[in-house]
N, C-alpha and C positions, 0 to 999 in steps of 0.2 A: 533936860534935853540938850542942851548948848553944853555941857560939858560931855555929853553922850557924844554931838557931834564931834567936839574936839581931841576925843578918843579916836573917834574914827579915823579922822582925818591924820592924825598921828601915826596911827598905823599905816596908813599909807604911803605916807612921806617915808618914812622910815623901811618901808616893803620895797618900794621903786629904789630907794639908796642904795640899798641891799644887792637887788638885783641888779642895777648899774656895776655897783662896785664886782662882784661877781665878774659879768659881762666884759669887764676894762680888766679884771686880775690874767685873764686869760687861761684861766682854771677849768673853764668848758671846754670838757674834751671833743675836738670834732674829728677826730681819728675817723674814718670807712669802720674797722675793725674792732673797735671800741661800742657795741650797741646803746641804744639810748636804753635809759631805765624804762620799767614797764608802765611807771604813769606819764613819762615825756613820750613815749613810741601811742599811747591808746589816745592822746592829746593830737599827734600832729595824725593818726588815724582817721579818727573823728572828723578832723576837720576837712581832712583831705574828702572823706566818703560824702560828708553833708555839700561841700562844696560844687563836686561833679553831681550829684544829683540834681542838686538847683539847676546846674548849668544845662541839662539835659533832659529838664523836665518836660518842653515842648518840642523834642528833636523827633523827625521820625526816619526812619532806615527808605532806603529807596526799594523801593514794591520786588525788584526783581535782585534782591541781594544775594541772592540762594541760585543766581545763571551760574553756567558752568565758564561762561565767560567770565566774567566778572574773577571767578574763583581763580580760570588760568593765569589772568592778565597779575592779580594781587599774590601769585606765588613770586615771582619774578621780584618781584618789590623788597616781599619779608625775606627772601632767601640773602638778598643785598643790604637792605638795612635792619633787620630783628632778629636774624637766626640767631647771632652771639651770644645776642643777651637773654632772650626768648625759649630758645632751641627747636626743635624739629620731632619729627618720629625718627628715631634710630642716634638719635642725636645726645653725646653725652656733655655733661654738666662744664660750661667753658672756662677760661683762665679769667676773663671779664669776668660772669656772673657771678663766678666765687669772689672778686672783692668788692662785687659793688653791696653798698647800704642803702637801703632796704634791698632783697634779694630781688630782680626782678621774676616776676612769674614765671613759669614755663607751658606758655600759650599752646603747646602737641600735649595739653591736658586737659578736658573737659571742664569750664568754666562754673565753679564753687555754685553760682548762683544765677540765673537765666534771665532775672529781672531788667531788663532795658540792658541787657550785654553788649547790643551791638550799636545801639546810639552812646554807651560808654567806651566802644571799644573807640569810636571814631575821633570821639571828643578827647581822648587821651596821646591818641597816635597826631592829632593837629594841633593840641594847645601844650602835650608836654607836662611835666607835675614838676615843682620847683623841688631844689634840693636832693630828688629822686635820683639822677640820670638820665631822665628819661625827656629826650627831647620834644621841642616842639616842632615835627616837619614841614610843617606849614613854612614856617620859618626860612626853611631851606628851599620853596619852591614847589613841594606837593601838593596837587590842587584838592579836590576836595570828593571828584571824581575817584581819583586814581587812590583816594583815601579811603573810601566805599570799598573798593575793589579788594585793598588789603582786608577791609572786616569782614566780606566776604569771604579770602580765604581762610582769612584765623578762624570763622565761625566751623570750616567745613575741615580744618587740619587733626585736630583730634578724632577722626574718623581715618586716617589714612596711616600707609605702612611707611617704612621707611623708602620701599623702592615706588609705592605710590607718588611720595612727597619727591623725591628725585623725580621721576617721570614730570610732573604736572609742572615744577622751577626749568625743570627743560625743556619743557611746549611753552614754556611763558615767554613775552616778547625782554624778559631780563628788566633792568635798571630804567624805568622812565619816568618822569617827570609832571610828561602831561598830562591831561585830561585824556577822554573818551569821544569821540566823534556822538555818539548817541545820547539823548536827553536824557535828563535827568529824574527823578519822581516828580519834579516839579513844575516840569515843562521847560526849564531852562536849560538850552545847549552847554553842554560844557565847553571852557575857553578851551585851545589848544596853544600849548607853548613854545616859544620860539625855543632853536636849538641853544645852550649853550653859545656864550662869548659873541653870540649878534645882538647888533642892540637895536634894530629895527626887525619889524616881522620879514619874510618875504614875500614880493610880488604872487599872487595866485592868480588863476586863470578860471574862478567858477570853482574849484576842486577844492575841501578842504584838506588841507598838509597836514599828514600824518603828524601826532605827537613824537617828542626827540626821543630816542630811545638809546641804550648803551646797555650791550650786552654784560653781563658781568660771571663770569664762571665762579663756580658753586665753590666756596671756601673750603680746602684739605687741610687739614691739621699738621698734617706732614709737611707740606709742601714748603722746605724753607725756613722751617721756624723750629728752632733747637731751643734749649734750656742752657 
C-alpha cells in the first residue's frame, strides 16, 4: 500500500510539473481565433453550466415580467448595450460577434431550452461569465430592476419582426441606468439613481426623481464606418 501511495503521489508531482512547465513555455495558445480542443471547450462548459445553475437555484423572475412595460423600458437598454454582440430581428451577424470566442448567442432566437431561462438570463446580464466577453453590468451601475426589464425584453424579442423591434427601441425611454419607480416581486422599491457625474442625490420635494436616462440612437452600420 505505501508503495501504492508513493506511486500516486509521484504521478502527481510530476502531472502539476508538467502542466506548470507547459503554463510558463507559453505554448497555450490563447488566440480568440484559435478554438480550444473539444475536451478543454466541454470542460470549461460544464463548469460554466453547473455553476450558473447552483447560482440560480433559489432566484425567482418578478410576477409581472411578461408587462408590456417592462418589455419597452428593456428595448432601449439591449438596443444600447447587446444588439452587437446578441443581434436583433432583421439584424445581421456583426464585426464583434464574428471574433469574439465562444460565439456569443443570438438572443432574436428562441432559447434552446426554457428551464429557468429567465432567472439565467438575469444572473448572466449582472454577474457577467469570466473569459467570455460578456460583461458584468452590474458592475457598471445597472440596478437590478432595469436588469428585469432587459429579460423581459429578450424573453419577448424572438417573437418580433424587425420593424416591430425598431418600433418598441424607439418607444423605449433609450439608455438608463436606474431603477423603476414601482416595486419590486418582493415588495422592495427599487433605488433610483442619481444622474451621472453628481455625487450627492438631489434635493426632492415629496416626488420621486425620475431615473437618469440618455437617449441613445439605434446603431447604422453605415453611418461612418468604412473598411
Amino acid at each position: 500500500m505505501k508503495r501504492f501511495l508513493m506511486g500516486v503521489l509521484a504521478t502527481l508531482v510530476v502531472g502539476a510539473g508538467a502542466g506548470a512547465l507547459f503554463v510558463y513555455s507559453g505554448l497555450f495558445d490563447v488566440s480568440a481565433d484559435t478554438p480550444h480542443s473539444p475536451l478543454v471547450y466541454r470542460v470549461i462548459e460544464t463548469a460554466r453550466e453547473n455553476s450558473i445553475e447552483r447560482s440560480i437555484r433559489n432566484s425567482l423572475a418578478p410576477a409581472n415580467l411578461s408587462d408590456t412595460e417592462r418589455v419597452r423600458r428593456g428595448a432601449g437598454n439591449y438596443a444600447a448595450m447587446c444588439v452587437e454582440c446578441h443581434l436583433a430581428p432583421g439584424k445581421a451577424n456583426s464585426e464583434i460577434r464574428k471574433g469574439l470566442y465562444p460565439e456569443p448567442p443570438d438572443l432574436s432566437q428562441p432559447a434552446k431550452t426554457q428551464a429557468d431561462v429567465a432567472a439565467r438570463q438575469f444572473w448572466i446580464i449582472k454577474h457577467g461569465i469570466k473569459a467570455s466577453g460578456m460583461p458584468a453590468w452590474s458592475k457598471g451601475g445597472i440596478e437590478d430592476d432595469a436588469i428585469w426589464d432587459m429579460v423581459a425584453f429578450i424573453q419577448k424579442m424572438p417573437t418580433l419582426t424587425a420593424d416591430q423591434y425598431a418600433a418598441l427601441v424607439e418607444s423605449s425611454d433609450g439608455h438608463s441606468h436606474g431603477g423603476v419607480a414601482e416595486d419590486n416581486h418582493h415588495g422592495e422599491a427599487a433605488v433610483q439613481e442619481a444622474p451621472h457625474g453628481h455625487d450627492a442625490p438631489a434635493q426632492t420635494t415629496g416626488k420621486q426623481a425620475a431615473p437618469a436616462v440618455v437617449k441613445k440612437k439605434a446603431h447604422d452600420p453605415n453611418d461612418g464606418h468604412a473598411h
